[in-house]
VEXKE-152112 format. One record per atom (N, C-alpha, C): x, y, z. Coordinates in nm, 2 decimals, padded with zeros to 4 digits, m for minus. Layout:
N
> u v w
> X Y Z $
...
***
This chain:
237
> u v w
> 00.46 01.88 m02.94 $
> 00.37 01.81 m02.85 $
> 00.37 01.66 m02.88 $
> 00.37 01.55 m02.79 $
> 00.38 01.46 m02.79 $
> 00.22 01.42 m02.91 $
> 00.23 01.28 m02.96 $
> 00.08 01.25 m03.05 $
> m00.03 01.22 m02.95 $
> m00.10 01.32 m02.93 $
> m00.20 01.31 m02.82 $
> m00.32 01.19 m02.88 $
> m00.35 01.19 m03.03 $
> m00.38 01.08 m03.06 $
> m00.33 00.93 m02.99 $
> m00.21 00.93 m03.00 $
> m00.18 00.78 m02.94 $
> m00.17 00.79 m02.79 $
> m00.13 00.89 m02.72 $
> m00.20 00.88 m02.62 $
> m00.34 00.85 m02.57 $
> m00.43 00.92 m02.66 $
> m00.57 00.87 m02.61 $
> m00.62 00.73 m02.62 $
> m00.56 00.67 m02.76 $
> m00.58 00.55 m02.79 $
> m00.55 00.47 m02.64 $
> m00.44 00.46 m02.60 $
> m00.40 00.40 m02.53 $
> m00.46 00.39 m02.37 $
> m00.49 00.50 m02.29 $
> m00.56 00.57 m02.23 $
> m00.73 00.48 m02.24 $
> m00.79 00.54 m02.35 $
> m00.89 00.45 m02.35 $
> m00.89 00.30 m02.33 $
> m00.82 00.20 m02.35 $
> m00.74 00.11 m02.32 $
> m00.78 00.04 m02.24 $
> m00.67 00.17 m02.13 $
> m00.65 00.15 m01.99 $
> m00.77 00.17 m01.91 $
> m00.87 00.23 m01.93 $
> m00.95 00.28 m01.86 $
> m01.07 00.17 m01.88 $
> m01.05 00.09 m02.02 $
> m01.15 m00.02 m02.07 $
> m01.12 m00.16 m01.99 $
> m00.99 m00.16 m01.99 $
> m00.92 m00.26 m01.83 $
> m01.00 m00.24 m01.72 $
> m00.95 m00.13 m01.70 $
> m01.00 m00.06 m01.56 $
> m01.16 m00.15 m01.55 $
> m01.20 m00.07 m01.65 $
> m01.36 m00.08 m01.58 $
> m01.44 m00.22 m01.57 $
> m01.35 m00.37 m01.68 $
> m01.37 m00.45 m01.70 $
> m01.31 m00.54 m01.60 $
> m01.19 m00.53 m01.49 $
> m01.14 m00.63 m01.47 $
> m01.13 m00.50 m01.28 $
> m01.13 m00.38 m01.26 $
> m01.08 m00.32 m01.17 $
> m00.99 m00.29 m01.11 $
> m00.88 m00.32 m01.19 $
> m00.76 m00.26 m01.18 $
> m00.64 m00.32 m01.32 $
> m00.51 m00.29 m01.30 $
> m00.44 m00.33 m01.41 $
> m00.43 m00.21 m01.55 $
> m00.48 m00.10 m01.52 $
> m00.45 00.00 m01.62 $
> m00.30 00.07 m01.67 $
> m00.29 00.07 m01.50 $
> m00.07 00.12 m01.51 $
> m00.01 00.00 m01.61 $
> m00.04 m00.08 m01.55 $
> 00.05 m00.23 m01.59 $
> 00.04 m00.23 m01.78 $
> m00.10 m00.18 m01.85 $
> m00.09 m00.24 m01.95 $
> m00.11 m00.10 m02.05 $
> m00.10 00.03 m02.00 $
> m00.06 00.15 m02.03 $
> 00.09 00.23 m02.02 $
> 00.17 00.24 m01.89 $
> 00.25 00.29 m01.85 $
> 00.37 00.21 m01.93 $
> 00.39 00.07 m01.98 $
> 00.51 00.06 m02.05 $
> 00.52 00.10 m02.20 $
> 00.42 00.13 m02.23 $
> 00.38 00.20 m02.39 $
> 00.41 00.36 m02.41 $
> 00.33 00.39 m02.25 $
> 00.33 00.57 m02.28 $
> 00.52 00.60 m02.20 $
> 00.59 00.50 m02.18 $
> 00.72 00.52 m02.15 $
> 00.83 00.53 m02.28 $
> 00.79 00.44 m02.33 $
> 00.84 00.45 m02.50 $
> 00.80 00.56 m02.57 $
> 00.69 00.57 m02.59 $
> 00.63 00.71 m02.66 $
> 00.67 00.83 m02.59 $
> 00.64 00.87 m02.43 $
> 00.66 00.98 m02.41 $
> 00.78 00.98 m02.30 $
> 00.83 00.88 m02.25 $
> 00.98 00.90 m02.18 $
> 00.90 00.90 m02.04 $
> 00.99 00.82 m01.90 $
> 00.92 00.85 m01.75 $
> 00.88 00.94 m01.74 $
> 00.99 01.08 m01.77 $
> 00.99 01.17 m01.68 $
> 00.87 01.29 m01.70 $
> 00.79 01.21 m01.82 $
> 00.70 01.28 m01.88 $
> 00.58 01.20 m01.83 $
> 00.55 01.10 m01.86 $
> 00.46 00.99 m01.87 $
> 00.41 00.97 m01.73 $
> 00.51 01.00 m01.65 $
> 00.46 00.96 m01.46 $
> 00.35 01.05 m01.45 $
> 00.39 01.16 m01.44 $
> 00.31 01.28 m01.38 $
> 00.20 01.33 m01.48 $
> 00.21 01.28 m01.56 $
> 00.06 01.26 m01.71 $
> 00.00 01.17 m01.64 $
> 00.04 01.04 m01.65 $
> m00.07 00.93 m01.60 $
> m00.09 00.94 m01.50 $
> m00.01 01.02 m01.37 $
> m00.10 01.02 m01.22 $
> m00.21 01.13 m01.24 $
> m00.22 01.23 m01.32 $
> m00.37 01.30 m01.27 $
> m00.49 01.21 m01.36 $
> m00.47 01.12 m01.47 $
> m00.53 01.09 m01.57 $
> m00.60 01.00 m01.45 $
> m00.56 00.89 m01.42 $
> m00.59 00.80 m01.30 $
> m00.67 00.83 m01.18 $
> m00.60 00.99 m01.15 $
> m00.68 00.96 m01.01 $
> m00.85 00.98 m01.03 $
> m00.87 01.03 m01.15 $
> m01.04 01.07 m01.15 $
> m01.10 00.91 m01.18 $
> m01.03 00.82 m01.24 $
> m01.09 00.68 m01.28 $
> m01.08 00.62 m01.18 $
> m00.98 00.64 m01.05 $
> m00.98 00.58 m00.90 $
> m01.14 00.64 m00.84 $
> m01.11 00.77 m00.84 $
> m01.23 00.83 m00.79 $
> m01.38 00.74 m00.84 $
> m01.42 00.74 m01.00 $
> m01.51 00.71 m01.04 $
> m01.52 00.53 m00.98 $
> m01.43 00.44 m00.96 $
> m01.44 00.33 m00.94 $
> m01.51 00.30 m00.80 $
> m01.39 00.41 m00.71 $
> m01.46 00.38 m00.59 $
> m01.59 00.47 m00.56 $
> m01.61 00.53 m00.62 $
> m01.79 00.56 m00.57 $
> m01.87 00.43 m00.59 $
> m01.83 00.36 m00.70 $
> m01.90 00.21 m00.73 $
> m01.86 00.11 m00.64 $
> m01.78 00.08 m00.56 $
> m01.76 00.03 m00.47 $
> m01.72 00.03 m00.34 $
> m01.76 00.20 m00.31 $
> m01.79 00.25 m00.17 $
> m01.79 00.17 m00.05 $
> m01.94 00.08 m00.07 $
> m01.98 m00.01 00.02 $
> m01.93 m00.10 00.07 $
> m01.79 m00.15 m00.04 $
> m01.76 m00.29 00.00 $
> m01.57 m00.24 00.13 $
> m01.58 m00.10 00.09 $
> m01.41 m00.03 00.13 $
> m01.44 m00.09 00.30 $
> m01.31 m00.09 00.35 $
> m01.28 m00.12 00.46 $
> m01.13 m00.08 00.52 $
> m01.20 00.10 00.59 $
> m01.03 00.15 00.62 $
> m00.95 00.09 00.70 $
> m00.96 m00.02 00.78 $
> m00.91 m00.08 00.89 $
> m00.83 m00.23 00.83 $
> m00.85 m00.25 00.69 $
> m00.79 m00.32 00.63 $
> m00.65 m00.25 00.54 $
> m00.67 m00.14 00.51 $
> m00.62 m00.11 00.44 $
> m00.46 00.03 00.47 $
> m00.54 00.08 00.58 $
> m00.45 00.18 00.64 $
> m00.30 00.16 00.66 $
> m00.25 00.04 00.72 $
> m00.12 m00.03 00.72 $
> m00.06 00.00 00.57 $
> m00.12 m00.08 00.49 $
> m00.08 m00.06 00.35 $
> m00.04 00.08 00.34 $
> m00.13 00.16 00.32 $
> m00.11 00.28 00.26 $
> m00.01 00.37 00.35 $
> m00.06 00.36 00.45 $
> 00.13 00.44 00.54 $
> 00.19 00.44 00.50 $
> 00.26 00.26 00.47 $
> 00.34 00.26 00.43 $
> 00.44 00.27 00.26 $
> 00.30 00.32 00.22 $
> 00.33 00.29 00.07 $
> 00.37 00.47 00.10 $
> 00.28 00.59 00.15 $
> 00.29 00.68 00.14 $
> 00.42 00.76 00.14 $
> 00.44 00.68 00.24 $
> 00.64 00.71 00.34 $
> 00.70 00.69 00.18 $
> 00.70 00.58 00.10 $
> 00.78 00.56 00.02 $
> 00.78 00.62 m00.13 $
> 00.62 00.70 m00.16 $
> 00.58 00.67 m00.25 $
> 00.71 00.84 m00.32 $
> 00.73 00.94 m00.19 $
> 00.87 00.98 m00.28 $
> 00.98 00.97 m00.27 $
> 01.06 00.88 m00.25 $
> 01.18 00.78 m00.23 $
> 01.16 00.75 m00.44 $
> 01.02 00.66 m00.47 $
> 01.03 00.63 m00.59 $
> 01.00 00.73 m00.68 $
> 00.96 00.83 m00.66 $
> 00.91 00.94 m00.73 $
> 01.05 01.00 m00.80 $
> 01.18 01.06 m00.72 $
> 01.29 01.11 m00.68 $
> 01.36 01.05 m00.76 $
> 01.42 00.88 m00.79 $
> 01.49 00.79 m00.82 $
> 01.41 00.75 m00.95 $
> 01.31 00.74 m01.02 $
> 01.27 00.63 m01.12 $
> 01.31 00.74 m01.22 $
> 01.30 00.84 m01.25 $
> 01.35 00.95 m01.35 $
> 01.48 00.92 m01.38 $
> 01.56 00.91 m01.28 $
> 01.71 00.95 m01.30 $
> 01.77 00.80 m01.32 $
> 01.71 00.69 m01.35 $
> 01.75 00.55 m01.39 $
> 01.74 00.55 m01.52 $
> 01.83 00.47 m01.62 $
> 01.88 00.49 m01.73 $
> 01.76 00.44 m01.80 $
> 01.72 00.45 m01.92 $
> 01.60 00.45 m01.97 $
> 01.59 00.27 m02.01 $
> 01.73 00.25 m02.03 $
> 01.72 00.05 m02.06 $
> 01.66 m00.01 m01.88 $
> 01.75 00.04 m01.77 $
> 01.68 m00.03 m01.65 $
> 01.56 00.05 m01.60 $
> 01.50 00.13 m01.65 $
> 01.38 00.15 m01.66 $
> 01.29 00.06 m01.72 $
> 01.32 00.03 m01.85 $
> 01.21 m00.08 m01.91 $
> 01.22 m00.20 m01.86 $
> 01.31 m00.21 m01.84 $
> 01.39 m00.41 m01.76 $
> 01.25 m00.42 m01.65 $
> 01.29 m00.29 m01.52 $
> 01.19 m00.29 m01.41 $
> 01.09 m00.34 m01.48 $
> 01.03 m00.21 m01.57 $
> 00.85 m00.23 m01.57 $
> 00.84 m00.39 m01.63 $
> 00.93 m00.46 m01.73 $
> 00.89 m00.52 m01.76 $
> 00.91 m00.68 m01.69 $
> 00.97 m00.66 m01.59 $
> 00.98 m00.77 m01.41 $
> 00.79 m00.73 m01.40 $
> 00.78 m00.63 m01.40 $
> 00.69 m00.64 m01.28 $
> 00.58 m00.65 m01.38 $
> 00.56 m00.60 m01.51 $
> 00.45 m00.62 m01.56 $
> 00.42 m00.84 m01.61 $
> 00.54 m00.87 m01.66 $
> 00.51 m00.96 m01.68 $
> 00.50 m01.05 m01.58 $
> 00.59 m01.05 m01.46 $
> 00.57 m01.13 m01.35 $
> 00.42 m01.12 m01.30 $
> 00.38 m00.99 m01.31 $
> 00.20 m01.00 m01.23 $
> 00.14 m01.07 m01.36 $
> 00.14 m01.07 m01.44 $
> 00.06 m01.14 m01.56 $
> 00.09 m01.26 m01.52 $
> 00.19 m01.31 m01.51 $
> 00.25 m01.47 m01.46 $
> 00.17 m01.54 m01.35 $
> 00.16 m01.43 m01.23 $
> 00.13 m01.47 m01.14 $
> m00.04 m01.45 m01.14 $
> m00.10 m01.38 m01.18 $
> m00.22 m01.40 m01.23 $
> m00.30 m01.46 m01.33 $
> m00.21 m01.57 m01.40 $
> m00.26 m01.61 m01.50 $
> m00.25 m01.79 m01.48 $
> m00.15 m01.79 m01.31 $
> m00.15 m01.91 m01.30 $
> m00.20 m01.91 m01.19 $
> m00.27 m01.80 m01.10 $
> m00.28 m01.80 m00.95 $
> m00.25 m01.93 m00.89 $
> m00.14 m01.90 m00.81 $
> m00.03 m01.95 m00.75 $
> m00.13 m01.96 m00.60 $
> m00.17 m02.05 m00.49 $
> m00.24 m02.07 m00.40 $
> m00.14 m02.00 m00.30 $
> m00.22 m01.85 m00.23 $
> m00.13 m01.81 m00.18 $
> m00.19 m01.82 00.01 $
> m00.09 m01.84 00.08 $
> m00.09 m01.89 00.23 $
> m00.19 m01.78 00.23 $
> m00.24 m01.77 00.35 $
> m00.32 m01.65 00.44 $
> m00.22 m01.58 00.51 $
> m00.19 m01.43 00.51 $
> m00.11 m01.38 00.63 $
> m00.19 m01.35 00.73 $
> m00.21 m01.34 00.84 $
> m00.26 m01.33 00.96 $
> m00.20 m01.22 01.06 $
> m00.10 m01.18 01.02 $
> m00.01 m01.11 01.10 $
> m00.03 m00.95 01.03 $
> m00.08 m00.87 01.06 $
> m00.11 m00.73 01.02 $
> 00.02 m00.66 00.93 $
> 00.16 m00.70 01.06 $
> 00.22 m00.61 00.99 $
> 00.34 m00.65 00.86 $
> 00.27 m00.75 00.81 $
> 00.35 m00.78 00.65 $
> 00.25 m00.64 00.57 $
> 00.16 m00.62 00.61 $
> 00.09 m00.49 00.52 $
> 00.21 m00.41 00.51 $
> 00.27 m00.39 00.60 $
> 00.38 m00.25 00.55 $
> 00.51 m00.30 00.46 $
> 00.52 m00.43 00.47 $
> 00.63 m00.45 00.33 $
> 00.56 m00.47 00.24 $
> 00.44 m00.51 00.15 $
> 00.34 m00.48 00.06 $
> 00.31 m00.32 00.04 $
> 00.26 m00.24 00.14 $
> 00.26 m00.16 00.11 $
> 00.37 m00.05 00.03 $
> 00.52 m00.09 00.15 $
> 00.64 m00.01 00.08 $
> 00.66 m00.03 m00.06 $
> 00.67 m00.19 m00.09 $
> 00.68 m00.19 m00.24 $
> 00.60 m00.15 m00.31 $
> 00.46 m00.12 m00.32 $
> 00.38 m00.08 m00.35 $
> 00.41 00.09 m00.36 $
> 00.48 00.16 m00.28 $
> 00.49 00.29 m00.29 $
> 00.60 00.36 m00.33 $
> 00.73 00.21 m00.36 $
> 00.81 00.27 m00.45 $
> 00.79 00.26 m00.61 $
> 00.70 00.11 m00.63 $
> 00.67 00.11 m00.77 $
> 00.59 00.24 m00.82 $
> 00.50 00.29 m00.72 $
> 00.42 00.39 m00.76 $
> 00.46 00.53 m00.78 $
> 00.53 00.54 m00.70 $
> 00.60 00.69 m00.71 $
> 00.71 00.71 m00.84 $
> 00.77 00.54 m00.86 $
> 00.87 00.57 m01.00 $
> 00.80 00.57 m01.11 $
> 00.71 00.44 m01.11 $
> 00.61 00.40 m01.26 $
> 00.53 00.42 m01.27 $
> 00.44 00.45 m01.14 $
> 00.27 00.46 m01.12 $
> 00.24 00.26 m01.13 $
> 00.34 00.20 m01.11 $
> 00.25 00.05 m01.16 $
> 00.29 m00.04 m00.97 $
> 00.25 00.08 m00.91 $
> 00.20 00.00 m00.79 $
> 00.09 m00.11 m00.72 $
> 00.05 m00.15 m00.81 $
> m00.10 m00.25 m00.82 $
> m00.02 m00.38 m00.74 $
> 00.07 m00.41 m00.82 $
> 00.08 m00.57 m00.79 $
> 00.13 m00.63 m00.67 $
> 00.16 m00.53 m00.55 $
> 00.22 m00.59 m00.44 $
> 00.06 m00.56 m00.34 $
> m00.02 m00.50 m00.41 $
> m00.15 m00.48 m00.31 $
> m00.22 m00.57 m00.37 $
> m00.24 m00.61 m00.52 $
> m00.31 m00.74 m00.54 $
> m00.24 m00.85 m00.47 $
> m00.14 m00.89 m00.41 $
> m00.07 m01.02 m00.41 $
> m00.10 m01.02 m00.21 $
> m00.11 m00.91 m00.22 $
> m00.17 m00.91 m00.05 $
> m00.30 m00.94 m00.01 $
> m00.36 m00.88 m00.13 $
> m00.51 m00.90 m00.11 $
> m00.57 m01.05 m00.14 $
> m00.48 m01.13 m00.19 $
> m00.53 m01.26 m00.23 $
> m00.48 m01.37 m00.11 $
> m00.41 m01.28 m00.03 $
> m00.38 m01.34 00.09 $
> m00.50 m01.30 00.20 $
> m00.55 m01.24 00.17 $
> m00.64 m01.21 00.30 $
> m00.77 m01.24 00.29 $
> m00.82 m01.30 00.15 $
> m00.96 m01.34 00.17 $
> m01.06 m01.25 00.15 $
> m01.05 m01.15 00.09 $
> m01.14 m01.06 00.05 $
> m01.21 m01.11 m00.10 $
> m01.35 m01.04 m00.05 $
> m01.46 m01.10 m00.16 $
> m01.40 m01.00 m00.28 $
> m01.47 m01.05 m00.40 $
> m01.43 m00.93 m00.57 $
> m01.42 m00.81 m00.50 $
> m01.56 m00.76 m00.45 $
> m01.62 m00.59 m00.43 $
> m01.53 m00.53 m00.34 $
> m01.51 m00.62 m00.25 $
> m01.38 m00.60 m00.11 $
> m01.28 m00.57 m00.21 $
> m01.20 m00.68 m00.26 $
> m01.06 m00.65 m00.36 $
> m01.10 m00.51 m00.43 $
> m01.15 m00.46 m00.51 $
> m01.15 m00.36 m00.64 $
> m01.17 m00.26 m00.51 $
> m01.30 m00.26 m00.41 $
> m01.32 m00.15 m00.32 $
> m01.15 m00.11 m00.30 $
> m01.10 m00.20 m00.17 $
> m00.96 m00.16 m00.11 $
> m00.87 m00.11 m00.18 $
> m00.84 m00.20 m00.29 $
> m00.75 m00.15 m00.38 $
> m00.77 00.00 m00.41 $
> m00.88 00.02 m00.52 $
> m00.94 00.20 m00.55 $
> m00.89 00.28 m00.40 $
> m00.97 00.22 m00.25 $
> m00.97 00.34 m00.19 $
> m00.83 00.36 m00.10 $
> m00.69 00.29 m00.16 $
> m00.58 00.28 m00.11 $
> m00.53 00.36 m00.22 $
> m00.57 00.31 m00.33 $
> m00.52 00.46 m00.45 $
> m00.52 00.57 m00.48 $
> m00.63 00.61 m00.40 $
> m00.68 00.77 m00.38 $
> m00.61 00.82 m00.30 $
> m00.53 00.76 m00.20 $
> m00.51 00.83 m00.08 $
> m00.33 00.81 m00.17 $
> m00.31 00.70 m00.26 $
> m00.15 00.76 m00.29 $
> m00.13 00.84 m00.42 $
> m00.25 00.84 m00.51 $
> m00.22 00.90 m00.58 $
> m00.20 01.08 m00.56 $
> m00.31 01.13 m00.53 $
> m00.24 01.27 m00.47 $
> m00.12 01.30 m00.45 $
> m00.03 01.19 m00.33 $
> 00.11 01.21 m00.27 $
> 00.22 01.20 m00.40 $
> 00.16 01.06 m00.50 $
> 00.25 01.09 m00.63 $
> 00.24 01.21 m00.67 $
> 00.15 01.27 m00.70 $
> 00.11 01.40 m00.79 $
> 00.20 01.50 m00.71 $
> 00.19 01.55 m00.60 $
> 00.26 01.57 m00.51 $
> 00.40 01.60 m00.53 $
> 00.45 01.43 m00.55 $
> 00.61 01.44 m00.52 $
> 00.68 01.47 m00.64 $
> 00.57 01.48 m00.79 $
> 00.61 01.48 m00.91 $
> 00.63 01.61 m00.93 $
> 00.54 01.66 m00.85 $
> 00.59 01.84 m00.85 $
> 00.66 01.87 m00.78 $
> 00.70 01.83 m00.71 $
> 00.80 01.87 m00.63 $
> 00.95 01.85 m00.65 $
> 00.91 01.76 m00.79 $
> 01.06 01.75 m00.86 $
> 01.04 01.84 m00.94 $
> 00.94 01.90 m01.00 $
> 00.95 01.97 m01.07 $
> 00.90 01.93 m01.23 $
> 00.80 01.86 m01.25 $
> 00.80 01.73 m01.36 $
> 00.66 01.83 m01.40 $
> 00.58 01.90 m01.37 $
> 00.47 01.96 m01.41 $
> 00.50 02.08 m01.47 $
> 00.45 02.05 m01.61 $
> 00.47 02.17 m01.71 $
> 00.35 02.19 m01.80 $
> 00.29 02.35 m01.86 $
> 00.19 02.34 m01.96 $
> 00.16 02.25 m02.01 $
> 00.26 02.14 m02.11 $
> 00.26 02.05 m02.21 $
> 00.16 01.90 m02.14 $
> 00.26 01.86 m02.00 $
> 00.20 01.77 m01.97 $
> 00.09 01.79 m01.93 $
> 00.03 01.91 m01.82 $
> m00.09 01.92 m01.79 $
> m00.24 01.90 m01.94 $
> m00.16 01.93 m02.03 $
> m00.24 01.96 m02.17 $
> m00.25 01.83 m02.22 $
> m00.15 01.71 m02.21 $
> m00.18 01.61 m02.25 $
> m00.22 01.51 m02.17 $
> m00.21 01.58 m02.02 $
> m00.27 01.48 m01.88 $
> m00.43 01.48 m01.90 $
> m00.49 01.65 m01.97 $
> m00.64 01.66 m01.97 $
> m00.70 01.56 m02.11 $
> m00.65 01.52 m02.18 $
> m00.68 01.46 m02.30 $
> m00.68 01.30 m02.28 $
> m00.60 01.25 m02.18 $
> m00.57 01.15 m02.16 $
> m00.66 01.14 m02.04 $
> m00.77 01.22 m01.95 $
> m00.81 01.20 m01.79 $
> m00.95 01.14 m01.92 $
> m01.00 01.27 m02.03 $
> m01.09 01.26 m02.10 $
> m01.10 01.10 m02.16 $
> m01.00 01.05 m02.22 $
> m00.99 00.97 m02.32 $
> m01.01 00.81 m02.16 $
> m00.93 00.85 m02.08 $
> m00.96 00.70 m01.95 $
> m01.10 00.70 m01.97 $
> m01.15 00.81 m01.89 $
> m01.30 00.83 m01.82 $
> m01.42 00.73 m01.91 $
> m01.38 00.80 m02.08 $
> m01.45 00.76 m02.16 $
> m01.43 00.55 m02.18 $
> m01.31 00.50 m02.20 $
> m01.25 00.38 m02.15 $
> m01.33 00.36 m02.05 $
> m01.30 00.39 m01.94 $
> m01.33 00.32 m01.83 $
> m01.51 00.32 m01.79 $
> m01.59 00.42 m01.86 $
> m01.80 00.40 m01.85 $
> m01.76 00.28 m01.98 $
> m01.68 00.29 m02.08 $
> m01.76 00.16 m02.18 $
> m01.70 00.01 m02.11 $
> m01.62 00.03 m02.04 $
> m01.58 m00.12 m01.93 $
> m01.65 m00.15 m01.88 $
> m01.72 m00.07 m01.81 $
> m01.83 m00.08 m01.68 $
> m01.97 m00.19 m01.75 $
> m01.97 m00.08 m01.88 $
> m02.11 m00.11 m01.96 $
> m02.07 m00.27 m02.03 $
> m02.00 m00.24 m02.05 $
> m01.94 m00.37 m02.13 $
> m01.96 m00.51 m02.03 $
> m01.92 m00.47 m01.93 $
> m01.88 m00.59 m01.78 $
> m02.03 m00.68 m01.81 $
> m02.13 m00.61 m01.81 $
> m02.23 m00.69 m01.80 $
> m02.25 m00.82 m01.93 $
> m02.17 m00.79 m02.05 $
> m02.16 m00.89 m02.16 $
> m02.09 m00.96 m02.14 $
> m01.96 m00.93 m02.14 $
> m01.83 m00.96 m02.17 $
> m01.79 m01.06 m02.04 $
> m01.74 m01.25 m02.01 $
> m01.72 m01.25 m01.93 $
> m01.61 m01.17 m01.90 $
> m01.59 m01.17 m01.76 $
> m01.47 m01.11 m01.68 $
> m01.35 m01.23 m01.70 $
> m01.38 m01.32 m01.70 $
> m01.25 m01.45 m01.65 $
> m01.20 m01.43 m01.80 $
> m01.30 m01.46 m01.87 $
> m01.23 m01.48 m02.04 $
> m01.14 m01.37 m02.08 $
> m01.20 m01.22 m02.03 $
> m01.12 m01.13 m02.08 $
> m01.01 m01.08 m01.99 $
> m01.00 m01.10 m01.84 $
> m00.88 m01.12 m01.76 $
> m00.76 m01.24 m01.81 $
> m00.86 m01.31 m01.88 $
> m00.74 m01.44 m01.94 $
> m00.68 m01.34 m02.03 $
> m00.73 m01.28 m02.14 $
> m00.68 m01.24 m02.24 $
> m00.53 m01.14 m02.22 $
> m00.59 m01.04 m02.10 $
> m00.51 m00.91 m02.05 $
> m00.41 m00.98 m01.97 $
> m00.42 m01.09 m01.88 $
> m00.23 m01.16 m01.90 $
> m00.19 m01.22 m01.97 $
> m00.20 m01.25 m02.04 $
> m00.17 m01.36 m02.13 $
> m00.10 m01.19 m02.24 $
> m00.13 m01.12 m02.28 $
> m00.12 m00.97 m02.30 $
> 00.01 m00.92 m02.24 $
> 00.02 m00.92 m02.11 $
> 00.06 m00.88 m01.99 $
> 00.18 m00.89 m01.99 $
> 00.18 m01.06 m02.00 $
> 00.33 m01.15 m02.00 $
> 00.42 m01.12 m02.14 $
> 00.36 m01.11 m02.27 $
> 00.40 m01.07 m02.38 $
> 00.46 m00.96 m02.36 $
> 00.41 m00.82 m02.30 $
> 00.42 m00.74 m02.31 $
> 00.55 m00.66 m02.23 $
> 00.54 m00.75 m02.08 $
> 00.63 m00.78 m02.05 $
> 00.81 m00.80 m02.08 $
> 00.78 m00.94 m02.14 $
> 00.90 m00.99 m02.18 $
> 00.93 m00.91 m02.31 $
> 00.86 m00.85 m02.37 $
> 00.92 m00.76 m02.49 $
> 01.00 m00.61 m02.48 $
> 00.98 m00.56 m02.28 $
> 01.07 m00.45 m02.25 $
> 01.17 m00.53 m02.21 $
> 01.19 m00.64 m02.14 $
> 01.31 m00.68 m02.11 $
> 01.44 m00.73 m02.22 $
> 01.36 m00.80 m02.35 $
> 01.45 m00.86 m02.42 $
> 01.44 m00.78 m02.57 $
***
């Protein structure tokens, strides 16, 4: 069995991200638990671990969701999310890390210098945000960064951002889970170290929450790209 120890370590982590900044957990979990436990292991572990800390987030920010913002996105991320599911396994394990580590360190880049981004006005750029968004997720689970980079286009307040985000996650995470079975990627082992790792977020993600009220948010969002980009550039090179 994989070290469920370092699993949880990391897990709590991600769930301490989570609950501190409201999203960014894939990004600064999923290139670690790839090394340790390999994609084709690691996807379908971190998608059930996830969706209950989606769950717990958006109850907390229920109020601010807005399905008429978001529905474009998620269509189209859905259509795609097993196109990535199918493909990210069967990619060599070197262009596997290269990816995550494009995307992990580019979103640290881009969030660490926010870049002043235009307004889109036009509805349907959601479905090319969305698609990418549903292939990164269905290969890596680290679909975040093409819905944060949309949402910074549209003017949504914090509670708006974290809301949309969470309740566009729930509706892809299932379809990941989904298409991961449907490759056939769910076995005893992972389900046993998916339930240790749902344990070990949840726990992460209430001391984030509690924490948020000390801790600024900007100082420790500086911290987690700046993290990000490191972390990043050390799968690629």
């Amino acid at each position: 069995m994989p070290d469920t120890v370092v699993v949880a370590l990391i897990m709590i982590l991600a769930g301490l991200i989570q609950g501190l900044t409201g999203f960014g957990s894939a990004l600064v979990s999923m290139p670690v638990l790839v090394q340790t436990l390999g994609l084709a292991f690691a996807a379908p572990m971190f998608a059930v671990a996830v969706l209950f800390s989606e769950i717990a987030m958006m109850a907390r920010y229920r109020h601010s969701f807005s399905v008429g913002r978001v529905w474009r996105l998620v269509a189209a991320s859905v259509l795609l999310i097993p196109v990535g599911a199918a493909i990210g396994p069967r990619l060599p394990e070197a262009a596997i890390l290269a990816i995550l580590g494009v995307v992990v360190a580019g979103y640290g880049a881009y969030s660490l210098t926010r870049p002043h981004m235009p307004r889109i006005a036009n509805p349907r750029w959601s479905y090319l945000f969305g698609g990418a968004s549903g292939l990164l997720s269905g290969a890596f689970n680290t679909g975040g960064p093409p819905y944060v980079v949309y949402g910074a286009t549209q003017g949504w307040t914090p509670s708006e951002f974290k809301a949309n985000i969470q309740g566009a996650f729930i509706v892809n995470t299932p379809i990941v889970i989904a298409s991961h079975a449907l490759n056939g990627r769910y076995t005893p082992q992972v389900f046993e170290v998916a339930a240790v790792a749902t344990v070990a977020m949840l726990g992460g993600l209430l001391a984030g929450m509690w924490l948020d009220r000390f801790i600024s948010p900007q100082g420790f969002r500086r911290a987690v790209q700046i993290a990000l980009i490191v972390l990043g550039l050390s799968l690629i090179f």
